[in-house]
N, C-alpha and C positions, 0 to 999 in steps of 0.2 A: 504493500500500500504506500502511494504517495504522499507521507502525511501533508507536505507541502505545499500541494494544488490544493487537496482538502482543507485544509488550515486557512487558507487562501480565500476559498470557494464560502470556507464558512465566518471568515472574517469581515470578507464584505456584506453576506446575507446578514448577518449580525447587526452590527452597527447600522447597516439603511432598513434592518426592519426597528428596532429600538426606537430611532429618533420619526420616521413615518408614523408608525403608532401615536406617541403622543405628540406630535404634532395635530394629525387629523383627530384624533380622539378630544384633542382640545380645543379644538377650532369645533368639530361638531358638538361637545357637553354644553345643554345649558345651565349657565349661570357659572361656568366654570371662565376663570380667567388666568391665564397661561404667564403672565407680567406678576402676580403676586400672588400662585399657588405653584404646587410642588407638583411636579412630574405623577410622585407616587399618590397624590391626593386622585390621581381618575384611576385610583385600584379601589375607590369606595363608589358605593351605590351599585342600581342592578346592570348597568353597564360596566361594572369593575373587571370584570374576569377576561375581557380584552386587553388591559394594560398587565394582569398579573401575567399571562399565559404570555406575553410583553419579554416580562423580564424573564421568565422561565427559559422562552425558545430563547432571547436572546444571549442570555447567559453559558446555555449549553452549547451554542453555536462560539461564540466567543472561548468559550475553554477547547474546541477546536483547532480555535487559530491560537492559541499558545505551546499547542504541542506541536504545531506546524511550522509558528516562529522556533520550539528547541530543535527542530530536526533541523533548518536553517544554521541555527548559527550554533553548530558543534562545538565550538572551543573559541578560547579568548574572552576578552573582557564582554560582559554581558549576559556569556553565555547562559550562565545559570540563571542572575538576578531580574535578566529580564523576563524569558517564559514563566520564572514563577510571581513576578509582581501581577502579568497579565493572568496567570491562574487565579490568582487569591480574588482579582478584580472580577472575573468572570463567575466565579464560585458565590462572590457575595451580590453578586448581581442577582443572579439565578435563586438562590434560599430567599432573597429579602421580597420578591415574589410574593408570594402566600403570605408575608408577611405583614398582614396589611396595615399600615399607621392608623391612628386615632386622629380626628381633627389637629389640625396645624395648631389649633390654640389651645390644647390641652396640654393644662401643667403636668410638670416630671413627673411629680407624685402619684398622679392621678391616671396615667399610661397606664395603659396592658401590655403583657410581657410582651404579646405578637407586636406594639410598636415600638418597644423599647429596642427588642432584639431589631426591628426593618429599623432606626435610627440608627445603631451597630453596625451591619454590615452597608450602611451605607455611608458611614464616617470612613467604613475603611474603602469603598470604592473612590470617594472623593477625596480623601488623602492622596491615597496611590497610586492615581492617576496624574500627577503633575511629577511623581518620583518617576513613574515609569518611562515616561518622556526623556526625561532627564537623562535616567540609567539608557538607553539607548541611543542618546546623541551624545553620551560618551563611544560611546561603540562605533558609531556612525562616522566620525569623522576622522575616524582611523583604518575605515573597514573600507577597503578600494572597489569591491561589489557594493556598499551602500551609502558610499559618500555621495550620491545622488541626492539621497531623502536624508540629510543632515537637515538642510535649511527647511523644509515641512516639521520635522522633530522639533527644532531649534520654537520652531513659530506654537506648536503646540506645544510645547510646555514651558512657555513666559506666557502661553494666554490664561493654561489651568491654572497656574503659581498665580498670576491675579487674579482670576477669580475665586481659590480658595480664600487668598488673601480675604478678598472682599466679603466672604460668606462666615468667614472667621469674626470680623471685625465689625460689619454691619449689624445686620437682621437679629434683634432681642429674639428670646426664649423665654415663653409663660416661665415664673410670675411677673419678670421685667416687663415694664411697660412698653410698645411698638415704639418705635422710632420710625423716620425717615425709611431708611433701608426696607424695614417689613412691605412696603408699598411694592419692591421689585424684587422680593424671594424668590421669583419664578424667573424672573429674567437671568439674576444672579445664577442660578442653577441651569441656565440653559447656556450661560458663556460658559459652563465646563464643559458641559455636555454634548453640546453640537462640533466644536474645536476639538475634542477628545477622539469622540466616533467618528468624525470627519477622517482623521488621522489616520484613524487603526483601518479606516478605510481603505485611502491611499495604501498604508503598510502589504495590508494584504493583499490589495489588487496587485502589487509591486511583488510580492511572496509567492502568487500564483501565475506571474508571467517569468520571474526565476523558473521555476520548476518546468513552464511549458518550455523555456530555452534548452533546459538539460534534457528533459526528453528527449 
């Protein structure tokens, strides 16, 4: 088996079914507003099971293309810390799924473990998506097969590093009173998110036209 092309094949399906979903899922919810709600906020209500089955396919699609990127880059710097940064990401993508969150303004306290745990694995997707960037345009700009896509690396990960930044710093957390920020939570999370999957896009289309050249 080609993990390669597969990895490839399922990097791209991934990422353009992810941001398609809530895209159109958010444009069609009504009374849903995509500029100051959360992605995972269209996993509630009786249209939810669109956005979870969302994360699910798109998750286990995405842990494809990490075993595709390790058969790629067998040795040297990266080698390990990137397929498993993209694992951990695609893993917690895929469980936080079913995990459905509680209203956005529900204090800590007051959480069910199902949103404590979907805020968990999604602290660690949006962490370790501006790392993983990183960790591969170390790679990139030494690696003569991929100093092509240094400068796409380079671009996506000073976009997610600002926008964690900003997600960090901005938007209160019940009991804290909103601020400014709360107004664009939803925009904030979508300059990770479209910049991020955008990437792993390019990555993988680039992963799977490697592989069709060595064939």
């Amino acid at each position: 088996m080609d993990w390669r092309r597969l990895g490839g094949l399922a990097g791209m399906a991934g990422a353009l079914l992810f941001v398609t979903v809530f895209m159109v899922e958010g444009f069609l919810r009504p009374g849903y507003d995509p500029v100051s709600m959360f992605v995972s906020e269209l996993s509630r209500g009786p249209r939810g099971g669109i956005q979870i089955a969302s994360f699910v396919v798109s998750g286990a699609l995405l842990l494809l293309f990490a075993r595709g990127v390790a058969a790629e880059l067998k040795a040297g710097r990266a080698s390990r810390a990137g397929p498993i940064l993209l694992a951990i990401i695609s893993i917690s993508l895929l469980v936080s799924g079913p995990l459905v969150m509680d209203p956005a303004a529900t204090p800590r306290e007051l959480m069910t473990l199902n949103s404590r745990l979907h805020w968990a694995f999604g602290a660690l997707v949006f962490s370790l998506a501006p790392v993983s960037c990183w960790v591969f345009w170390f790679r990139f700009r030494r690696d003569p097969d991929w100093q092509g896509f240094q400068g796409w690396t380079l671009l996506a990960a000073m976009a997610t590093t600002v926008a964690v930044v900003l997600f960090s710093a901005g938007p209160t957390r019940p009991p804290a009173a909103p601020n400014d920020f709360n107004a664009y939570t939803g925009l904030i999370q979508r300059s990770l998110l479209v910049p991020y999957l955008i990437w792993i896009f390019a990555f993988a289309w680039r992963l799977r036209r490697r592989a069709g050249r060595a064939a």
